[in-house]
C-alpha positions as CSV (number, residue, x, y, z in Angstrom):
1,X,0.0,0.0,0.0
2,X,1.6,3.1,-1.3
3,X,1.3,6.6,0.6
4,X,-1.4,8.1,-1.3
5,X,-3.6,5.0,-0.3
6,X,-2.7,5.6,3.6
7,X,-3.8,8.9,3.2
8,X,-7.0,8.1,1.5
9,X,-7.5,6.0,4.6
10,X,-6.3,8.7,6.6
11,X,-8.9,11.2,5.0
12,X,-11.7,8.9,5.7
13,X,-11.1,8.4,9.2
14,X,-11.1,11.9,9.8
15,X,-14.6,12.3,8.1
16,X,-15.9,9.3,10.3
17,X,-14.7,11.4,13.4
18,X,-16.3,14.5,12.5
19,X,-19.4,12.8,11.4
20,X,-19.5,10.4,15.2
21,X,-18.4,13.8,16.7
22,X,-21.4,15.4,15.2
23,X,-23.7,12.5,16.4
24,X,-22.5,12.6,19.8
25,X,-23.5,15.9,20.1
26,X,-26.8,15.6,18.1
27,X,-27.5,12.9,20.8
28,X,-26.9,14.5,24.0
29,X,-30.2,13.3,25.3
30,X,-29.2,9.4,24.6
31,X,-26.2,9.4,27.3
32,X,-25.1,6.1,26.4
33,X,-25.1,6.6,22.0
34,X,-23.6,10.3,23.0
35,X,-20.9,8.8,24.9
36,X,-20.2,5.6,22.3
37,X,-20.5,8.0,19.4
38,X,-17.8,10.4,21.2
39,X,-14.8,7.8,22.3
40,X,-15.9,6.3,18.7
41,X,-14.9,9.8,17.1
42,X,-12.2,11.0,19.0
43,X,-10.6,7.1,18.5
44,X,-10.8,7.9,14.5
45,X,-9.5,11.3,14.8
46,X,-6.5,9.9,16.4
47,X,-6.6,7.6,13.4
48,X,-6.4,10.0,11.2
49,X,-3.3,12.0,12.9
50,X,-1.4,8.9,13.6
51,X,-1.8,8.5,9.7
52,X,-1.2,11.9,8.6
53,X,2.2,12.4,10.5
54,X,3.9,8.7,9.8
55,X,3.2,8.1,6.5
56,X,2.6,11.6,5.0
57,X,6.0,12.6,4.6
58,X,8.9,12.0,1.9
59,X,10.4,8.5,2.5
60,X,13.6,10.0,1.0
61,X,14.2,13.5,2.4
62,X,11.8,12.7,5.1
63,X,9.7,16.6,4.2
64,X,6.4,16.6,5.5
65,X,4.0,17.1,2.3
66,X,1.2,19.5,2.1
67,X,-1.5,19.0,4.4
68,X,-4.0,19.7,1.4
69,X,-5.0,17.0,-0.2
70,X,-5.7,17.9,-3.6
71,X,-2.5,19.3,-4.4
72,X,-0.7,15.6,-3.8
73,X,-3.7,14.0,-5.5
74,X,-2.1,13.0,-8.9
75,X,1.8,13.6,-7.7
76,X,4.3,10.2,-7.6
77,X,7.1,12.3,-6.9
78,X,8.0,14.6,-3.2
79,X,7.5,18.3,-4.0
80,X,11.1,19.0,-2.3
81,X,13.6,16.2,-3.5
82,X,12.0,15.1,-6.8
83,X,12.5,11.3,-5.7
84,X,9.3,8.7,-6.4
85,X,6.2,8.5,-3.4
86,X,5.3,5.4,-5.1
87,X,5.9,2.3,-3.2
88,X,6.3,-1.2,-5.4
């Protein structure tokens, strides 16, 4: 699994967290959902940075890349040292 494909995974965990996030707080009546929904959320979001700072970096220069997506979308080479993302 190349980098791009971690941070695909990355990207949807952090849209799972905002959208558990959102239904804990939609839920605040429901203690139990509210609190599941909550731990759930916060768990992905942690996901998500785990993700983002290990594998979203140059494997060669080691230059974290930009935090915006869509400018590494159709990339296969690091913005600073020129050398291939792309993991065989």
């Amino acid at each position: 699994m190349n980098r791009i494909q971690k941070r695909k995974q990355a990207i949807k965990c952090l849209y799972a967290s905002m959208a558990l996030i959102t239904l804990s707080i939609a839920t605040f009546m429901m203690k139990l959902v509210m609190i599941v929904s909550a731990v759930t959320g916060i768990m992905f979001f942690l996901i998500y940075l785990h993700l983002s700072f290990k594998y979203w970096r140059c494997p060669s220069c080691g230059e974290q890349f930009p935090v915006v997506y869509s400018r590494m979308d159709q990339r296969t080479e690091c913005w600073y040292c020129l050398e291939s993302i792309i993991e065989d």
